[in-house]
PAPA-845650 format. One record per residue (C-alpha): residue in three letters; residue number from 1; y, z, x; chain. Coordinates in steps of 0.2 Angstrom, whole numbers. Each point is the difference from the previous one (the first is absolute). Layout:
# residues N
resn, resi, yy, zz, xx, chain
ALA, NUM, Y, Z, X, A
...
***
This chain:
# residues 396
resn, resi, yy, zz, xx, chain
UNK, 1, 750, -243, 617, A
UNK, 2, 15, 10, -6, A
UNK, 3, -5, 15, -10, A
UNK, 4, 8, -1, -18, A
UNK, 5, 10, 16, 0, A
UNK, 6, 7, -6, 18, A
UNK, 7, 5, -18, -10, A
UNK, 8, 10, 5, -15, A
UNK, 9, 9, 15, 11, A
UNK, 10, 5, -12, 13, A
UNK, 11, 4, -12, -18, A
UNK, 12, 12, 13, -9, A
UNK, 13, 8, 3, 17, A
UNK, 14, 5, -19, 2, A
UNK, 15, 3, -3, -18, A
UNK, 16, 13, 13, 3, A
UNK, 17, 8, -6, 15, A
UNK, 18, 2, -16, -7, A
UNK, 19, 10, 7, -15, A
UNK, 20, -7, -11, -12, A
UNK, 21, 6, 10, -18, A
UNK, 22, 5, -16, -5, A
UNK, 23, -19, -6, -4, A
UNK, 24, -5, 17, -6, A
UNK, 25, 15, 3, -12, A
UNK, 26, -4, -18, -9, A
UNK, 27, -17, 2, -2, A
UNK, 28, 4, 19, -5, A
UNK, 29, 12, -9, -13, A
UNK, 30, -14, -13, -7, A
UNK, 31, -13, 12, -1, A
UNK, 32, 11, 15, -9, A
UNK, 33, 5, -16, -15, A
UNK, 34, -19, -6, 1, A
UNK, 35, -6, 20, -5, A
UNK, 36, 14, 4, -14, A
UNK, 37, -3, -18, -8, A
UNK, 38, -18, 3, 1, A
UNK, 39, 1, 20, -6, A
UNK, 40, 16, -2, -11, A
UNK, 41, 1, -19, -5, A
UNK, 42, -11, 0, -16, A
UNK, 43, 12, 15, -5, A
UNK, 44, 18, -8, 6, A
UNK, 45, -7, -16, -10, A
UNK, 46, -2, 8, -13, A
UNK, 47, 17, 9, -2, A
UNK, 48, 12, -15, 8, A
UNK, 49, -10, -11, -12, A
UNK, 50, 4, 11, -15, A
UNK, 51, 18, 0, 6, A
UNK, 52, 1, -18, -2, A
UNK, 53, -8, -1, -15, A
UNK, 54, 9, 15, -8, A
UNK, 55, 18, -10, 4, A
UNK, 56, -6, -14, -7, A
UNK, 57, -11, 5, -14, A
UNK, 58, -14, -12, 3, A
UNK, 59, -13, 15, -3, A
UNK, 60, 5, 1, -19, A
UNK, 61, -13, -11, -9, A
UNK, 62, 5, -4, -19, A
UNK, 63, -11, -1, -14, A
UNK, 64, 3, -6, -14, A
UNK, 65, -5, -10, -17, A
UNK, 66, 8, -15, -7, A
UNK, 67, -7, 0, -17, A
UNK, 68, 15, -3, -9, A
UNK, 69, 2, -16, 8, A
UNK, 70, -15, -8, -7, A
UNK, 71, 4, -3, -20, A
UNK, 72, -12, 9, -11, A
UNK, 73, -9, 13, 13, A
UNK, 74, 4, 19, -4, A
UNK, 75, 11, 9, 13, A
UNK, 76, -12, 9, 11, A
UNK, 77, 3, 16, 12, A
UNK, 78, -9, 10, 12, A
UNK, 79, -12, 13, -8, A
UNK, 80, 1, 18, 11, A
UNK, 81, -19, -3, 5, A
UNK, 82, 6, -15, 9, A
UNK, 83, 15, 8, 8, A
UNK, 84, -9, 14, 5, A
UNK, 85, -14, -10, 9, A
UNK, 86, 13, -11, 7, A
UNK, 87, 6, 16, 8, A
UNK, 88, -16, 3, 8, A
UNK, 89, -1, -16, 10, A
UNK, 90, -2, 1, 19, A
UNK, 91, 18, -2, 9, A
UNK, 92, 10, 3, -18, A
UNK, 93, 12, 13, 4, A
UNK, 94, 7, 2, -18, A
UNK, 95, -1, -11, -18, A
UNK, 96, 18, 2, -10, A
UNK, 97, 1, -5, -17, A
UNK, 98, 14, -12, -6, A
UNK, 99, 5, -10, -16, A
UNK, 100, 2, -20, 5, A
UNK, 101, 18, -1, -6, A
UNK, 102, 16, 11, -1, A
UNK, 103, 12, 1, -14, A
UNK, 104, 19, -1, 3, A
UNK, 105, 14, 11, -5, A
UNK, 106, 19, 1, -2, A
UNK, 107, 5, 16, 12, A
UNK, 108, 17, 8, -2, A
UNK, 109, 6, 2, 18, A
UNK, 110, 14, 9, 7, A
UNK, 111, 18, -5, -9, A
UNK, 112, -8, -7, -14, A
UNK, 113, -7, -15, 10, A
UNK, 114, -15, -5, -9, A
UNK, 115, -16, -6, 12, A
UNK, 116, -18, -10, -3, A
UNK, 117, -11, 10, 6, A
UNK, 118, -19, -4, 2, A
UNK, 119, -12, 13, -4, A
UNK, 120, -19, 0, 4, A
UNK, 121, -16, 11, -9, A
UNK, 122, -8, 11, 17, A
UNK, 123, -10, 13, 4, A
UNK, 124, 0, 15, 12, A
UNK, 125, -9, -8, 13, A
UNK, 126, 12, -17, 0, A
UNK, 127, 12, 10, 12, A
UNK, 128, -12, 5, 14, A
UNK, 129, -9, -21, 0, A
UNK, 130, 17, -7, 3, A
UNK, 131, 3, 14, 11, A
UNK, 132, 18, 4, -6, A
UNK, 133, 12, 11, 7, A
UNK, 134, 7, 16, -13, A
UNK, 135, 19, -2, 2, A
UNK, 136, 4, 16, -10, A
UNK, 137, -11, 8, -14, A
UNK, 138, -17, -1, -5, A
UNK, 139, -14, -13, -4, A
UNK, 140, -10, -3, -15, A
UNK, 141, -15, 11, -1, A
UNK, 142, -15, 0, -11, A
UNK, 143, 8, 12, -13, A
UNK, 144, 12, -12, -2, A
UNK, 145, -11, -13, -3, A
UNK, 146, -12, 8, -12, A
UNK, 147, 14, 10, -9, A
UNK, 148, 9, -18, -3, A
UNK, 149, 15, 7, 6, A
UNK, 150, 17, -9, -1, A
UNK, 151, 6, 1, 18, A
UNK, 152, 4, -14, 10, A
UNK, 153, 2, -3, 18, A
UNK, 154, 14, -13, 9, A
UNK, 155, -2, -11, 15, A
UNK, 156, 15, 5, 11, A
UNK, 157, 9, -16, 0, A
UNK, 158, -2, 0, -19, A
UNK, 159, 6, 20, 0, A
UNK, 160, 16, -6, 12, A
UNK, 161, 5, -13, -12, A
UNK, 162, -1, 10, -16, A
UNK, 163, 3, 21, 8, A
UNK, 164, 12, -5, 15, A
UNK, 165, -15, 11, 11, A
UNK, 166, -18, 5, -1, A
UNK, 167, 6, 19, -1, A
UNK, 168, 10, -4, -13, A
UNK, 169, -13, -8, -12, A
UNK, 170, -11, 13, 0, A
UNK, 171, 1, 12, -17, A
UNK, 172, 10, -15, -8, A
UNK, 173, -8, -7, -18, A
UNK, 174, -3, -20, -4, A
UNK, 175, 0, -6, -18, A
UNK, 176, -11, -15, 1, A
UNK, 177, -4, -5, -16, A
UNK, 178, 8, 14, -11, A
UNK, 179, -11, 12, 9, A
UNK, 180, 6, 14, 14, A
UNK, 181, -10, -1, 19, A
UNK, 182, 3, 12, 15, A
UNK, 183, 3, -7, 15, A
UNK, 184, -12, 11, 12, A
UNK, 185, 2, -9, 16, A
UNK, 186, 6, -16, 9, A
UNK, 187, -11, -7, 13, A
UNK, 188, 2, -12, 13, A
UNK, 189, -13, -10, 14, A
UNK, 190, 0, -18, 6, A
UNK, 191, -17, -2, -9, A
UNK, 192, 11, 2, -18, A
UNK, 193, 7, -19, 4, A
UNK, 194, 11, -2, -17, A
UNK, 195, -7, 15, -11, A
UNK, 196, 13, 9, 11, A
UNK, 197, 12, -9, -12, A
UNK, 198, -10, 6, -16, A
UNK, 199, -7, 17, -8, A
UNK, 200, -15, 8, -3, A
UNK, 201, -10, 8, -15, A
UNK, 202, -16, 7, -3, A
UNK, 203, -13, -14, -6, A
UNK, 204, -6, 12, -14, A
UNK, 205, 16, 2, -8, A
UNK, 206, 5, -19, 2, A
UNK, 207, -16, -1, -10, A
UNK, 208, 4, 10, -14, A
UNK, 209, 16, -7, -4, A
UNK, 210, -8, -17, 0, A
UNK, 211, 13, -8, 14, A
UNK, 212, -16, -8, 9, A
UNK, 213, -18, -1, -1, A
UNK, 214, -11, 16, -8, A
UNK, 215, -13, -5, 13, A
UNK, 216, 1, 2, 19, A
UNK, 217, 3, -19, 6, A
UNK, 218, 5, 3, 19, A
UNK, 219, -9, 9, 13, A
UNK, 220, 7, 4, 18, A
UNK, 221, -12, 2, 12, A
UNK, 222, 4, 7, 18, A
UNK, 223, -14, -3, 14, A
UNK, 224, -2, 11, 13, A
UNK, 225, 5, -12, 14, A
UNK, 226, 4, -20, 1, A
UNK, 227, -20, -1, 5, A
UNK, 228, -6, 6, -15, A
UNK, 229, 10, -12, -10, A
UNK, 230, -13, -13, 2, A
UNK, 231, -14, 9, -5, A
UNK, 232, 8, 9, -15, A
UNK, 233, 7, -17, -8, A
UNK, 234, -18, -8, 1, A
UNK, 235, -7, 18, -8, A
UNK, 236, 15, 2, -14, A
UNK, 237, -8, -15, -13, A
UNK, 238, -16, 6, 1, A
UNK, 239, 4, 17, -3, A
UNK, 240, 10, -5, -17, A
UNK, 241, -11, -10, -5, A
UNK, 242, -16, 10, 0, A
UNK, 243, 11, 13, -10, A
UNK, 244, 10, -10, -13, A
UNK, 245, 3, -18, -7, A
UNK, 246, 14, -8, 11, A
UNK, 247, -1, -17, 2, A
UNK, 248, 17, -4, 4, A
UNK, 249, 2, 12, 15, A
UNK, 250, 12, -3, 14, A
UNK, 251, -2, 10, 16, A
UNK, 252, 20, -6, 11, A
UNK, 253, 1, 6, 18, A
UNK, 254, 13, -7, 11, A
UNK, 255, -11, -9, 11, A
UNK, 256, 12, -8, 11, A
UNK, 257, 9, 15, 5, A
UNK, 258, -16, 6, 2, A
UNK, 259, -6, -14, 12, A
UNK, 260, 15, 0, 10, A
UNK, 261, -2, 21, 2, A
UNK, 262, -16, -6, 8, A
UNK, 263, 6, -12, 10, A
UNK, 264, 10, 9, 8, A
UNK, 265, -8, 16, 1, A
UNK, 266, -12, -8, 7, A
UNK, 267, 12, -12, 14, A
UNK, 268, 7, 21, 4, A
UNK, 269, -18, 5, 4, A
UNK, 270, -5, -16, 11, A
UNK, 271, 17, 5, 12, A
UNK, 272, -6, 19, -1, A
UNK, 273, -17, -7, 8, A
UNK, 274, 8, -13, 10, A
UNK, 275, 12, 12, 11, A
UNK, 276, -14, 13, 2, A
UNK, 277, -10, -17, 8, A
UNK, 278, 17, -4, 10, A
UNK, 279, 3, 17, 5, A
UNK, 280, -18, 2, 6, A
UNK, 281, -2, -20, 8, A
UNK, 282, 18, 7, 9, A
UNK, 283, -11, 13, 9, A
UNK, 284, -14, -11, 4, A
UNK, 285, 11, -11, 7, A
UNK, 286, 8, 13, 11, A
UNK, 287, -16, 8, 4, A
UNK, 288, -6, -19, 8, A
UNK, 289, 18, -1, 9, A
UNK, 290, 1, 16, 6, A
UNK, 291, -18, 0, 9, A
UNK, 292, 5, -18, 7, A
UNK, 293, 14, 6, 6, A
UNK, 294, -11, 17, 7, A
UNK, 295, -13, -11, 10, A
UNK, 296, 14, -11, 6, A
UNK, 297, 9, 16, 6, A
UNK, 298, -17, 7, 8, A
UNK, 299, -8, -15, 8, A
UNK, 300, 2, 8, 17, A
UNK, 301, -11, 16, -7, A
UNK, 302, -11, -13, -8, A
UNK, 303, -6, -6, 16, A
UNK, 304, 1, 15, 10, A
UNK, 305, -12, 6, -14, A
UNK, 306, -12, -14, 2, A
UNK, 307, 3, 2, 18, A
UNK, 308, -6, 18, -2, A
UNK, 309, -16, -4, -9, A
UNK, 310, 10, 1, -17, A
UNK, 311, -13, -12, -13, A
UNK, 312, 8, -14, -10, A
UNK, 313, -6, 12, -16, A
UNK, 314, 8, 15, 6, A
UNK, 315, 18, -11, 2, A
UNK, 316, -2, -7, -18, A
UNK, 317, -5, 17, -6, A
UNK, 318, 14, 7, 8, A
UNK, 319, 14, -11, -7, A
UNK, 320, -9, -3, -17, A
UNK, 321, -1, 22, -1, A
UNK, 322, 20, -2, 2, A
UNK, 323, 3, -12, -13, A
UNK, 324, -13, 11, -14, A
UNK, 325, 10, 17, 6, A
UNK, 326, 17, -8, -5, A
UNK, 327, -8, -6, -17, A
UNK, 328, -8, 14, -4, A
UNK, 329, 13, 11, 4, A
UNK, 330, 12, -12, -13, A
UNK, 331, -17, 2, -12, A
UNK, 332, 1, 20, 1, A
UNK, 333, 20, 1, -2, A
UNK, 334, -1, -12, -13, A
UNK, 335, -14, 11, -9, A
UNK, 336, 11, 16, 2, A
UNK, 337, 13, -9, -8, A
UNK, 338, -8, -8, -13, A
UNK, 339, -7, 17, -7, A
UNK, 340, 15, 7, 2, A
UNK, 341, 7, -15, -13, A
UNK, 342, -14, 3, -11, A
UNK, 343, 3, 16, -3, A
UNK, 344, 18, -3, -2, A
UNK, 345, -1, -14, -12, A
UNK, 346, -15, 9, -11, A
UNK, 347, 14, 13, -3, A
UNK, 348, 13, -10, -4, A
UNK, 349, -9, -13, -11, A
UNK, 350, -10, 16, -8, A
UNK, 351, -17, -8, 4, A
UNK, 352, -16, 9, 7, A
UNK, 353, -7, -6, 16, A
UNK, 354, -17, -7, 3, A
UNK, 355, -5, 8, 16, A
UNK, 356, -16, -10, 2, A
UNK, 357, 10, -15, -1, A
UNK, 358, 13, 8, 12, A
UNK, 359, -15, 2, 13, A
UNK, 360, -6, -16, -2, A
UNK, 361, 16, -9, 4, A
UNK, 362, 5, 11, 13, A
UNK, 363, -17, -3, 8, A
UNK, 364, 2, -20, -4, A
UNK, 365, 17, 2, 11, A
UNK, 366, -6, 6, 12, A
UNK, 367, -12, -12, 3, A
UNK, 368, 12, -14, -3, A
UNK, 369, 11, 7, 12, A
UNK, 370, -13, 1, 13, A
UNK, 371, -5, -18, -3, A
UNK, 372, 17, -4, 3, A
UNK, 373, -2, 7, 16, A
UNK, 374, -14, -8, 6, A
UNK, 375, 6, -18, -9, A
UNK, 376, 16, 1, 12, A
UNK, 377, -8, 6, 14, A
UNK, 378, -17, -8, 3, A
UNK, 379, 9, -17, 7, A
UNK, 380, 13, 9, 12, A
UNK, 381, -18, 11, 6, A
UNK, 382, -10, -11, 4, A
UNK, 383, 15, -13, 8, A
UNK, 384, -1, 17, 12, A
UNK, 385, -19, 2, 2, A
UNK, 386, 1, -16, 6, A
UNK, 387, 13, -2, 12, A
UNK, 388, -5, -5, 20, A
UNK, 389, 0, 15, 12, A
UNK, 390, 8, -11, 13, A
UNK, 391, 14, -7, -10, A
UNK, 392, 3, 18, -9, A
UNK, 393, 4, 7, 16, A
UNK, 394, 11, -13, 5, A
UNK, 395, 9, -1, -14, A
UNK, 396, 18, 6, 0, A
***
């Protein structure tokens, strides 16, 4: 019987005489994609899946009450117990307090041109849930809020129309309603939809002068990601309720976009697994090609072999060892690469690594790789180990 040292040296020697990169570059390619998806997928998930929810806003979740649409019930709003333990849910990233309702104003533009301009009671935290872009100035902060100050901040379409530019709204003074407002800042962002057209005001000073409600009627709440949406929507009435009377309370997400975000998230995941089964299935397949084609080449040796005393399991071993050496060399070149993208892609996404998990899947691939190997080769071997001595050393 063939010693095992003796077998795989003879194996890596044929392996490279038969030049068969091909095979060891495509399992190398499946396996690198199987360990970054298996290290980095929860995390690239997580950020592509934010993304998508960002540009569309699905991961905004409105609260609200609709008291004043049921004749005789008193107009309800959020105490700051509720709001503060709404913030405290698992996967809420932040809670802004809103007024349902706006109030609208004659602007006095540029060249006299007067414009109707929708202006909305916010806080300093409605900016970051809508994830808004600073065009020029500065945001509302919680000075502004608590000192009830009279400043206001413009969409940018709403400070093109009115300024000519964002740079030059800035500094400039609104009357709206015979009293004087700073512009501070214009702000932009494809979350802002038509408030980009409109203005905003601190809520607290829209409650003092009595233009909307004195109560908080309006919450916006930001999850953390488009998977926690399900979970905080179910927890929100329950929350409220335990807290406060509120028996007209509407909880709106955009579940359609949501769903089709899903969908499709979901469709880009099953082709990220499916070419990493191609790629690999691709080297299988050439694995059980390229052995054929080996024994078909060596069918003289086979039976030279067996003529010598060669066993029918030293003949399968043989050409079986050829096929896991080109597999496992793909697996280990496909490990080396894949923590080479893992490393690359933690820095770039700004996420930790879990090594454990690193090990494990690397270890998993090369176990995959090497029963790729024997899956291709173990038909082609043992069509080998059982060829006729006779007809092996006539054939030509």
């Amino acid at each position: 019987m063939i010693a095992m040292s003796d077998l795989f040296r003879v194996s890596l020697r044929q392996v490279v005489r038969q030049r068969g990169f091909g095979v060891i570059f495509s399992i190398a390619l499946g396996i690198t994609a199987f360990i970054a998806l298996a290290v980095l997928g929860r995390e690239i998930r997580y950020k592509v899946g934010q993304d998508m929810v960002l540009m569309g806003g699905v991961n905004v979740i409105q609260v609200f009450m609709t008291d004043s649409q049921f004749p005789g019930q008193p107009v309800r709003g959020f105490y700051p117990a509720t709001i503060e333990a709404l913030r405290q849910l698992p996967g809420v990233a932040m809670v802004s307090c809103n007024i349902r309702g706006g109030k609208t104003f004659d602007v006095r533009g540029e060249g006299e041109r007067i414009l109707r301009v929708d202006f909305i009671g916010v806080d300093q935290y409605f900016f970051d849930v809508y994830s808004t872009t600073l065009e020029t100035g500065r945001l509302f902060t919680e000075a502004d809020i608590a000192g009830r100050r009279r400043v206001s901040i413009l969409g940018r379409e709403a400070a093109m129309e009115i300024f000519g530019s964002p740079a030059a709204a800035v500094g400039k003074l609104l009357f709206l309603d015979r009293e004087v407002f700073e512009v501070i800042g214009v702000i932009g962002g494809v979350m802002l939809g038509s408030w980009s057209y409109g203005g905003f005001l601190p809520y607290t000073t829209m409650m003092d002068r009595h233009w909307v409600s004195d109560r908080v009627t309006r919450l916006f709440v930001r999850a953390i990601g488009w998977e926690d949406i399900n979970s905080i929507v179910a927890a929100i009435p329950k929350t409220v309720e335990a807290r406060q009377a509120a028996p007209y309370l509407v909880v709106q997400t955009q579940s359609e976009q949501l769903d089709r975000i899903k969908t499709t998230f979901m469709w880009v995941e099953v082709l990220l697994w499916l070419g990493i089964a191609a790629s690999l299935m691709l080297g299988g397949f050439g694995i059980w090609y390229g052995t054929f084609s080996a024994v078909r080449a060596r069918t003289r040796e086979v039976g030279l072999k067996k003529a010598m005393g060669g066993s029918s399991r030293d003949i399968m071993a043989q050409f079986l060892a050829e096929a896991l050496c080109k597999s496992v060399a793909g697996g280990i070149l496909g490990i080396l690469a894949g923590i080479l993208v893992v490393e690359i892609g933690s820095w770039t996404l700004g996420a930790g690594i879990s090594y454990s998990l690193l090990a494990l899947s690397s270890a998993g691939g090369i176990l995959f790789s090497a029963f790729i190997g024997v899956a291709g080769g173990i038909y082609p071997a043992l069509q080998a180990s059982r060829m006729d001595v006779v007809t092996a050393l006539r054939f030509e």
